[in-house]
Every structure is written in C-alpha cells, then in structure tokens.
C-alpha positions, 0 to 999 in steps of 0.5 A: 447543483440540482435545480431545486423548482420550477415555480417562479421567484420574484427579485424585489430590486431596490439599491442594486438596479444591475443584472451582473454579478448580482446574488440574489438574481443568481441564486434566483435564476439557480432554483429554475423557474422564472426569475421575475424583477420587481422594483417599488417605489416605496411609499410609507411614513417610515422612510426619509423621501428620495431627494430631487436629484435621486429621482432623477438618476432613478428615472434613468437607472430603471429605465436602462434596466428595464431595457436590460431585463427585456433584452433577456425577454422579461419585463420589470415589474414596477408598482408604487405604495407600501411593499408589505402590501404589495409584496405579497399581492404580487406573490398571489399574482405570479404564485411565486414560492420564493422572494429574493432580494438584497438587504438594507442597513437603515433601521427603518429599511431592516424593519420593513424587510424583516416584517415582510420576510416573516409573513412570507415565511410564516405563508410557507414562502421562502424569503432570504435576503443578500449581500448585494451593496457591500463587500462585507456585512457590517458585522462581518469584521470585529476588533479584537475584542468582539465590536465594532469598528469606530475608527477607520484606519484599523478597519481598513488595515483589517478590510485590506488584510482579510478581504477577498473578493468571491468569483464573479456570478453569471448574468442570467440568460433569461427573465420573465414576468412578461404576463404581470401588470405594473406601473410605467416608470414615465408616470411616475414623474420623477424629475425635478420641476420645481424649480427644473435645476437638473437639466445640466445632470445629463451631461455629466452621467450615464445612469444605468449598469452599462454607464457604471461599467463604462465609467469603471473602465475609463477610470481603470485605464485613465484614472486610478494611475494618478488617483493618489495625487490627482484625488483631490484637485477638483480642478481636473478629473482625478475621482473615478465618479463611480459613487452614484452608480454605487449608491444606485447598485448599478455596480457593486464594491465586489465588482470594483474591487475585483476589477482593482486589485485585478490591475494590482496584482499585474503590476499595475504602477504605482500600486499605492494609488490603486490602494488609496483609491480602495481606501475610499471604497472601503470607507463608505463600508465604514460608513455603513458599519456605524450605521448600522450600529448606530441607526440614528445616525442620520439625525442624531450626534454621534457623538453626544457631547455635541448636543450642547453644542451653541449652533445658531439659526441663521437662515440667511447665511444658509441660503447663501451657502446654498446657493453659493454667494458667501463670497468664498469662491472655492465654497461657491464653486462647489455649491454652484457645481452640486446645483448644476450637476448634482455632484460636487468633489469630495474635497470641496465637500469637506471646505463647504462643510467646515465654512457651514459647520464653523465658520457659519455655525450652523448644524450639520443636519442642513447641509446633510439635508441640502445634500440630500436633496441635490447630490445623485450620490445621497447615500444615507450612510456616507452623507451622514457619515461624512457630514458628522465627520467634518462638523467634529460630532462623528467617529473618528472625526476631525477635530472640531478646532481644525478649521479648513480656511477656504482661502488657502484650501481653495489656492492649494487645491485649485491652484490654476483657479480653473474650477473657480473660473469654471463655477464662478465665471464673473471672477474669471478675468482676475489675477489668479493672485487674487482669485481664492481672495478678491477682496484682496485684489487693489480697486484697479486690478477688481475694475478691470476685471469687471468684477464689483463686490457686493453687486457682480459678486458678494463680498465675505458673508463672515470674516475668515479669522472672525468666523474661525475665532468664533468657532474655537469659542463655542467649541470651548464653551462645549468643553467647559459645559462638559467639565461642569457636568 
C-alpha cells in the first residue's frame, strides 16, 4: 500500500499505554511521516477522577512507555488539562494532518472524543478512531433478534463461535516528536500520599508493556493448565493477574487471545482450562457491552427495581469493611490484601461484596467506590458490572437471596487457611478448625493462640444468620413493593 503523506500524525494514547499490535500507532505509522504519541492527562468535570491506586500504576506505565517510544527515537508527549483544547493546540504545533486514537465507551468519554473528532474534521483533519481495548465493538455482535446481549452465557457461546482474532501488527520501527514541549510525568505526582498506603504496590506489579508481556508468558506457561481448578483459591497463584495490565492497554484482549488459543490448537491439555480462562476475558467485554448500552451504569441500578430497595447508611460498618475489621477473616483478608497491594482475588471480591451488599445492607455504589479508589484494575465497566452483578441490581445477576456465607466461602476456598494467616496474621496460630470462625474456637484453644476478640481481633460486626435473615427481608419487602405497584 501506498504511503498516503509524509505530514505528521499525532496518537492521543489513553487506555492502550503499548506500542505492540496497536491499530491506531500501525495505521499511523502506515501513512508515512512521523508518528507522534501523545498522552493527557485529563482534567475536565465530565469525567470520574482516576483513583489513588490508578495513578500510581499510571505513573509507572507512562514512564515505561516513555522509555519505549524513546528507544525507537521519540518523545511522548505528555500535557495536563482539557483535550478539546489541548488537542488541536498540538495539531497547530506539530501541523499534524491527522489524529488517531483508540475509542472509549463511557458516555462521557464518547462525547468528548466525538466533539474533538468533529472540529478536527470540520478544519480538514483527518481524526479516525480504533479498536484498541476489546476484541470486539460492543455493537458487534447481536442476538438473533438485532439487540444486545444481557445475559452472559449466550454471548460467550456466540464471542467463542464467531471470534477470530486478526493478524498480529507491527511495532513501529521509528517515532517522532523529539521537537515538541510537554509536561514531566514526575510533576505530575501522581502516587498516594495521603495517607502512603501504595508503598507495598510494587511488589507484586510490573506496569508497563514489558511487565504484561512477562506476566502473559509466565501465566501461559505456569498458569492457564490449572487455571480451571486453581481460579478460585486466593490461596495460591491460580489467576493470571493480567487485569491491570488490560485496563491500562499495556496488552490487549486480541494479543491475549491470540496467545491462548495459539496454546489450544497445539494440543494444549486440558483444553477447557484455556477455555474458562478466555471466558473471564470475554466477560469483561460483556462487560463493556452493557456499558455501553447502559451508560449509567456506574451509578444507576441496572435493574430498577432496586430503587426501592431499604439500603441503610451505616458508616461505621462500612469503615470497618474497609479496612477489613468485620470479624470475618476471608472478608478481612481480602480488604486487607486490596489495601496493600491494590488487588484483591475476583472470589473474594465477589464474598466481600455479598457481606457489604447483604449482610451489611449497604449500597453497592460504596464499595464500587472503595474499589475504585484502591483496586490497579478500576475499570469503570467490569467494577460496576461486577458489583451490580453481586448485589442482584445487575444483568444476568445473582440472585439477590443467594447469600455467600464467609464462613464456609472462606473453608471452601481457602482450605489450609494460609491466605487468611497471610492477611490477618494475629489469627495465625489458630487451629485451622477454627480459623474462617474464631469465635467458635473454646477460651483455651483462643488463649493460646494469642488471640482476644474484640481487642487482638474483632468480634462479628453482624450475626452471619442475622445478617442473612435481614437480607431475605428486604429482599422480600422489594418484592411486595413491586407487586403493589
């Protein structure tokens, strides 16, 4: 194909921080001429605030790819504020003739790029946006009717039926953008200070495109055998831990899948690991199906029967959910494990939602914020998604009367009890018997375990049977408010 210019063309990145197998820097570097990549971080009303624990992995991803794209002899270019005004400031500057980037699905993030790809377009720019984040557009695949898909199993039957992944793009050989100004992402001070509670971040993560292909490559090799049986013991190592590096762009779905099927179709054993690890992939493009169908998402019951639903506002309960003192130790665990490493295990994210949403009775948009603010993963599809999916107001939910009980959650999942010794190490001497349950254990067994409950650890902030009980009863009082209506 012919090289169609050799005037410059800018790549706003946003949440595809990667130079491999990206369309827009492909078809970018495709029309000749330099190839300049631009992030900015964004500052505007319209949008939801990055949490603490995305800015930190975003201090980190930027500062890789910036090493990347000056290893090929460019520059990113990095500027703070309002796109619609910086976007076409640097066009001006670097008299660029087109602007590629990948697309969002955010309601607010759509009207934003669509309002700067009109005034580049209407200035005789040529502004086209990519795929760059999902394997398929949202709109892409339909039922048989022509909608949109709000249960996940026939869409995942329909994803695995149809999908193929495309080739694989070059990296470019080359960028620019050595001779324009821009921000240092060290001003930027994007870690958390107040309080510091990311230092422990670190050793678990590797931001940037060369830490999500590593971690790709160990889970390929290590991981996805065993991901079938091993998914949900936050006991041992059994998820491939890619989610932030997806969330940040720094590897796509395309490359995952590619990579995955590539192990399936040379015999990889068994095969319906691979495939239930591919599901959970699939799943966050269900995700950013409903979305985007359903831009209120993030906010709003998907289902609106539960407006009326009785939540309480207990900010006591939720603090010590928080910060993982509910007496619970699979539920603390797993709070404690998200404060200190800004991840927590998708099956204990799904116990400590059911004890915060049932148990506690608290809405489900607090702990979609907590784990906005603290989780490297926040990603405004899944997190809502998910959370709305646990507290039954979701597509294709979980019923609201199925209440996870922590006890056994926590002696099914964990049975050794070592990620709870782990995360709650003032249990760690008790009797595994004893150990999902301690105030069950005898005086003498808590004694010389060292353990005091309510002073070394706390006692149950709610009744396990209680809190069920209660659950079942709004859940009920919901029912009868909608037969009345």
């Amino acid at each position: 194909m012919p090289k169609e210019t050799q005037q410059p063309t800018l790549v706003w990145l946003r949440n595809d921080l990667r130079l491999t197998d990206h369309p827009a820097i492909a078809a970018a570097a495709e029309r000749g001429g330099e190839v300049i990549c631009v992030y900015i971080f964004e500052e505007t009303d319209a949008l939801r605030a990055k949490g603490g624990a995305s800015l930190w992995w975003l201090d980190k991803s930027l500062r890789a790819l910036r090493s990347d794209i000056s290893s090929l002899g460019g520059k990113l270019i990095c500027r703070k504020g309002d796109p619609e005004k910086i976007v076409p400031a640097l066009v001006e500057e670097t008299k660029a003739t087109s602007v590629f980037w990948g697309r969002r699905y955010g309601k607010a993030e759509r009207e934003i790029d669509g309002r700067i790809k009109q005034a580049l377009q209407d200035n005789g720019i040529d502004a086209r946006s990519f795929n760059t984040t999902l394997l398929t557009e949202p709109w892409q695949i339909e039922t048989g009717s022509g909608g949109y898909y709000k249960v996940f199993t026939p869409y995942w039957k329909a994803v695995r039926e149809s999908y193929e992944a495309p080739s694989t793009l070059p990296r470019p050989e080359k960028l620019g953008g050595m001779g324009v100004n821009g921000e240092r992402i060290e001003d930027w001070a994007l870690h958390p200070t107040q309080p510091y509670w990311s230092e422990g971040f670190a050793t678990m993560w590797t931001p940037g495109e060369a830490g999500a292909a590593a971690r790709l490559s160990d889970f390929l090799d290590h991981g996805v055998r065993q991901y079938e049986d091993m998914r949900n013991r936050p006991d041992c190592d059994g998820t491939s831990g890619l989610s932030p590096h997806l969330h940040f762009g720094e590897l796509s779905p395309v490359q995952v899948w590619r990579a995955v099927k590539s192990r399936i179709d040379s015999g990889l054993q068994p095969e319906s690991s691979a495939w239930s690890f591919l599901s959970e992939i699939v799943w966050r493009e269900f995700s950013y199906v409903l979305l985007y169908f359903n831009p209120d998402m993030g906010w709003e019951n998907y289902n609106p029967k539960f407006n009326a639903m009785p939540w309480k506002k207990d900010s006591a309960s939720l603090t010590a959910w928080k910060k993982g003192q509910t007496g619970y130790p699979i539920v603390d665990a797993g709070m404690r494990q998200l404060w200190a490493r800004g991840w927590m295990h998708n099956r204990v994210r799904m116990i400590v939602a059911s004890f915060l949403t049932k148990h506690l009775l608290i809405h489900w948009r607090d702990g979609e914020d907590w784990f906005w603010d603290t989780l490297v993963d926040a990603d405004p599809a899944s997190n809502s998604s998910g959370w709305q999916w646990t507290a039954g107001s979701g597509a294709d939910a979980a019923p609201y009367f199925r209440v996870f009980n922590p006890i056994t959650q926590g002696q099914k999942f964990d049975v050794s009890g070592r990620y709870v010794r782990e995360w709650c190490p003032e249990l760690k001497d008790l009797p595994t018997k004893y150990l999902h349950a301690p105030w069950t254990a005898d005086p003498e067994t808590l004694k010389r375990a060292k353990v005091d409950l309510g002073t070394t650890y706390p006692k149950p902030i709610i009744d396990h049977a209680e809190g069920r009980e209660r659950a079942l009863t709004a859940w009920e009082a919901l029912k009868e408010k909608q037969d009345a209506a």
